[in-house]
VEXLUM-550669 format. One line per field, with one value per residue: residue number from 1; residue in three letters; x, y, z of N, C-alpha, C in turn. Coordinates in nm, 2 decimals. Layout:
BEGIN
resi NUM  ...
resn Ala  ...
nx X  ...
ny Y  ...
nz Z  ...
cax X  ...
cay Y  ...
caz Z  ...
cx X  ...
cy Y  ...
cz Z  ...
This chain:
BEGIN
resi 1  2  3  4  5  6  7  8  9  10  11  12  13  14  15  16  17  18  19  20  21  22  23  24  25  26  27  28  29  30  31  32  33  34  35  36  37  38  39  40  41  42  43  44  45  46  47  48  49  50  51  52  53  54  55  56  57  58  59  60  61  62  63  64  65  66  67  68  69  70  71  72  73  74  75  76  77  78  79  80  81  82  83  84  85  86  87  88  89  90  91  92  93  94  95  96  97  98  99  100  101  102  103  104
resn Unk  Unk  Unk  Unk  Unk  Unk  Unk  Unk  Unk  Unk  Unk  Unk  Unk  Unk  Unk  Unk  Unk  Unk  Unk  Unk  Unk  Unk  Unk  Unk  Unk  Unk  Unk  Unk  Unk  Unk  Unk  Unk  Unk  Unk  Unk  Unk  Unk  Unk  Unk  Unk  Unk  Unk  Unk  Unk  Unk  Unk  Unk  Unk  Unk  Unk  Unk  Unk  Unk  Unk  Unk  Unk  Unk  Unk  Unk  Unk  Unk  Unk  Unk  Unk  Unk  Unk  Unk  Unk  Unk  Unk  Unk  Unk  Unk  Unk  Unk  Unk  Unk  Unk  Unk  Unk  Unk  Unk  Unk  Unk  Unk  Unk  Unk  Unk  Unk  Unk  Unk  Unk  Unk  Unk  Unk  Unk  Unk  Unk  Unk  Unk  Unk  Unk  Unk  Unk
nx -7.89  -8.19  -8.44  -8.74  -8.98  -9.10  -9.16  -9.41  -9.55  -9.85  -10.02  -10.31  -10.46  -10.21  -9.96  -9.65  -9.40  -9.13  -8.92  -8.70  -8.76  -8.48  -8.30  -8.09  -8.11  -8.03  -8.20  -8.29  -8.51  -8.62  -8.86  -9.06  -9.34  -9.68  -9.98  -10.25  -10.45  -10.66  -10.69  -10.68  -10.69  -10.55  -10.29  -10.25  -10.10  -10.01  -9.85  -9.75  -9.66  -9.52  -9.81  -9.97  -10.10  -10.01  -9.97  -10.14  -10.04  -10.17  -10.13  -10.25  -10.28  -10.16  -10.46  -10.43  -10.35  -10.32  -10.03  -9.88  -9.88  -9.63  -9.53  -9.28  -9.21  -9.05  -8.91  -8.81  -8.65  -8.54  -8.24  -8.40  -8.64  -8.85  -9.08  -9.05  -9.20  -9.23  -9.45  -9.41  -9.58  -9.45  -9.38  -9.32  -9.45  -9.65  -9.73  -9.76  -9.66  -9.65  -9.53  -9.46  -9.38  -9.31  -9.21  -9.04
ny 5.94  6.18  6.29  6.38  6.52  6.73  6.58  6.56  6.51  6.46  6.52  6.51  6.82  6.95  7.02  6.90  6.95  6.74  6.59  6.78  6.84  6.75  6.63  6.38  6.06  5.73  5.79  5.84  5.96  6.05  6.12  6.29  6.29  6.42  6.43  6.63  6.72  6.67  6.38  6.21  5.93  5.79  5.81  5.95  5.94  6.10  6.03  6.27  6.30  6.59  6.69  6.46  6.21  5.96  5.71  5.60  5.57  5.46  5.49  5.36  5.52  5.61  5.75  6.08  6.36  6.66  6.63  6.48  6.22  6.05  5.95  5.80  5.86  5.69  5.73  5.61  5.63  5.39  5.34  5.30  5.43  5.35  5.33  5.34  5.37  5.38  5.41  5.43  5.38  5.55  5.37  5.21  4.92  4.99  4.98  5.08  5.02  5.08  5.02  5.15  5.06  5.29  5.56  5.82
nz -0.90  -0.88  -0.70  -0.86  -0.76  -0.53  -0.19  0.01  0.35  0.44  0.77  0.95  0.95  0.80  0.60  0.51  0.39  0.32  0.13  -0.05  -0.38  -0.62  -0.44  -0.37  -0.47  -0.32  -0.04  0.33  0.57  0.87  1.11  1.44  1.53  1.62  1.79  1.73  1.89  2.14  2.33  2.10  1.88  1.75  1.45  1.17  0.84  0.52  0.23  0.00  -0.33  -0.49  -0.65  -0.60  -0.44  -0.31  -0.11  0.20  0.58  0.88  1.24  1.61  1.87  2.23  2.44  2.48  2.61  2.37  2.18  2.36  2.31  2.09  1.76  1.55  1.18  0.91  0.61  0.34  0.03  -0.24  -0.52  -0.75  -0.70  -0.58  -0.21  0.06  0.37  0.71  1.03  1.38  1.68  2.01  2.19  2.07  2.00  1.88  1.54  1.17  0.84  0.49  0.16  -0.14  -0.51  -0.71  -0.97  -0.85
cax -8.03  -8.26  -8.56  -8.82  -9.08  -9.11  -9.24  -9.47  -9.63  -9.99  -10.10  -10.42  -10.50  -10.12  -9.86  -9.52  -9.29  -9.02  -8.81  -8.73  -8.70  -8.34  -8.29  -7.99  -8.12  -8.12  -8.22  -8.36  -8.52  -8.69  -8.93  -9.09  -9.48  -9.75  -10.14  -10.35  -10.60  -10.67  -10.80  -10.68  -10.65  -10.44  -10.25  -10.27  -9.97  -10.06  -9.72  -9.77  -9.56  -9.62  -9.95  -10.05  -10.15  -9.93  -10.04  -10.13  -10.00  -10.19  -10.10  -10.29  -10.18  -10.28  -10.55  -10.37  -10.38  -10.25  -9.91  -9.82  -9.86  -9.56  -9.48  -9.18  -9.20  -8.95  -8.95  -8.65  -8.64  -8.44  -8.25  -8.50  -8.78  -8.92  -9.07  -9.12  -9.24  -9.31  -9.52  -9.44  -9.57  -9.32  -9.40  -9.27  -9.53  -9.79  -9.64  -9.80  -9.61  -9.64  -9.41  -9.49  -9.29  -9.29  -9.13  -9.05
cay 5.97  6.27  6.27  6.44  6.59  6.69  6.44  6.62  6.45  6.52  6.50  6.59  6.94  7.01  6.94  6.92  6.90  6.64  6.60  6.87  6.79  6.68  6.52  6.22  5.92  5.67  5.82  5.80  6.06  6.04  6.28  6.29  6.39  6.42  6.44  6.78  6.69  6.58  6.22  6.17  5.78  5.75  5.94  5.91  6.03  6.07  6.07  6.34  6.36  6.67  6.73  6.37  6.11  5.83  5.63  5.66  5.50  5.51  5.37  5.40  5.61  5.61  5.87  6.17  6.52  6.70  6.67  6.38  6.06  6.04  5.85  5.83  5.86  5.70  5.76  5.54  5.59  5.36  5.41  5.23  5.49  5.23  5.40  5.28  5.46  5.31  5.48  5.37  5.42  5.58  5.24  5.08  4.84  4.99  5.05  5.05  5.08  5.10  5.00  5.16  5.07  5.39  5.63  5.97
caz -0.94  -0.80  -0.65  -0.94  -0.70  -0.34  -0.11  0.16  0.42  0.51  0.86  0.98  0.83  0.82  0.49  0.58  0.28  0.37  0.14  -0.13  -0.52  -0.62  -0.33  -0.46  -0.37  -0.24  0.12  0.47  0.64  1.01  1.20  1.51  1.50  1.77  1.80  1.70  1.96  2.29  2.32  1.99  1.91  1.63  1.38  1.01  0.78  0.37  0.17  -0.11  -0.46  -0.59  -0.61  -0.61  -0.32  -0.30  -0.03  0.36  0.68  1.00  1.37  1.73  2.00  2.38  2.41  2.61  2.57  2.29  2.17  2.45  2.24  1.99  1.68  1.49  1.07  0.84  0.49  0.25  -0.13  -0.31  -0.64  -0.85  -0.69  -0.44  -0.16  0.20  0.45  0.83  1.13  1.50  1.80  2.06  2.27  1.96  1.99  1.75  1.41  1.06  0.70  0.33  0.04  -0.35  -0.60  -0.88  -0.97  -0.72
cx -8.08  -8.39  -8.64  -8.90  -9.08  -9.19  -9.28  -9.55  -9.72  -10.07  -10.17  -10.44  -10.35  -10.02  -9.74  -9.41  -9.17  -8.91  -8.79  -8.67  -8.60  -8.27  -8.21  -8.03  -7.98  -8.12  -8.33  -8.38  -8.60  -8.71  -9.00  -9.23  -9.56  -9.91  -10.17  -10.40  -10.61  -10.76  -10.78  -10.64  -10.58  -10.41  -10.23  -10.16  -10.04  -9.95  -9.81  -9.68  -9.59  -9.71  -10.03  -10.05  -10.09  -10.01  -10.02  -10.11  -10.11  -10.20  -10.19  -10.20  -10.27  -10.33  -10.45  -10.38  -10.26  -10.12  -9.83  -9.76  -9.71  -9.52  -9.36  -9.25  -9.08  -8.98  -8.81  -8.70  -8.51  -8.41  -8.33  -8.62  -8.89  -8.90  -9.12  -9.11  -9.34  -9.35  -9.47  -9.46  -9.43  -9.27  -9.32  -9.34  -9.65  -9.70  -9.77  -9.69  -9.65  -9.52  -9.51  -9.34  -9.34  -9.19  -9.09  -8.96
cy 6.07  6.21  6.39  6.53  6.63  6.59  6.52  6.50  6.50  6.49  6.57  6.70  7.05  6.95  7.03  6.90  6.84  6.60  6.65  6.77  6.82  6.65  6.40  6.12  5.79  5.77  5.81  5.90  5.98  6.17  6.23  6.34  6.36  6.45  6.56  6.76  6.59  6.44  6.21  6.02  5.71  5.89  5.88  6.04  5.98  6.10  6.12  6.36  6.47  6.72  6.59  6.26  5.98  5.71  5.69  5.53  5.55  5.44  5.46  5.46  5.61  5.74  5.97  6.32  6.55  6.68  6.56  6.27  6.08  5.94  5.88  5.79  5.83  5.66  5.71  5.56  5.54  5.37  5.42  5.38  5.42  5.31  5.33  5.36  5.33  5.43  5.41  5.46  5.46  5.45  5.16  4.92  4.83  5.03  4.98  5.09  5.02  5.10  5.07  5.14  5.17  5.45  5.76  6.04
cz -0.84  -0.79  -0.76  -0.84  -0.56  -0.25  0.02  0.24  0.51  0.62  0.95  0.89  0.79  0.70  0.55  0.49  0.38  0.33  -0.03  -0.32  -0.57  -0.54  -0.41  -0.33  -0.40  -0.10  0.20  0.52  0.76  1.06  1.33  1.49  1.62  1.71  1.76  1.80  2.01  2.22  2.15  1.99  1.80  1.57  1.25  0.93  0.64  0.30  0.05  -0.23  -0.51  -0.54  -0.58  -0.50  -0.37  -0.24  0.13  0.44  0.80  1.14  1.49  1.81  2.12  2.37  2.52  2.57  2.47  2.26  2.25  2.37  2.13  1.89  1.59  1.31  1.00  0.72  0.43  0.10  -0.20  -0.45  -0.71  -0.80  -0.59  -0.29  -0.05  0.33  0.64  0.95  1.22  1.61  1.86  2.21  2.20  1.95  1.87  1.65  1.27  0.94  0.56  0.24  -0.11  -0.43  -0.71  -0.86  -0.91  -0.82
């Protein structure tokens, strides 16, 4: 099975296509992402199909200057189209995730 659509991920005022359409799933991707902005206190990721807004993840970060704080992003589609996506802190302490079951 392929992946129908690209899967971008929108954080802050920044889209990041992630993982391109026909993509054979099942797969696992991971990224590394960082703050916009000093004293920022979390980070908010919006998985994109398409054109259309899936769902969003978002976890705390220690306030620090720009670019310091780090979270890891992993993104799994399984055959079925079942999509799970977790945030963590780089403490691995703070973590948030989201499961959709449709179709990608």
């Amino acid at each position: 099975m392929k992946l129908a659509e690209t899967i971008s991920i929108r954080a802050g005022d920044r889209t990041i296509p992630f993982v391109e359409a026909g993509a054979a799933l099942p797969l696992t991707k991971k990224e590394t992402l960082s703050t916009a902005r000093d004293r920022q206190e979390s980070v908010r990721c919006e998985l994109v199909a398409g054109a259309r807004h899936v769902a969003f993840v978002e976890v705390g970060v220690a306030s620090a200057p720009r670019g310091v704080p780090k979270v890891s992003l992993e993104l799994r589609i399984d055959d079925d189209g079942s999509v799970s996506v977790v945030l963590r802190g780089e403490d691995g302490e703070a973590s948030a995730s989201f499961s959709v079951t449709t179709r990608m």
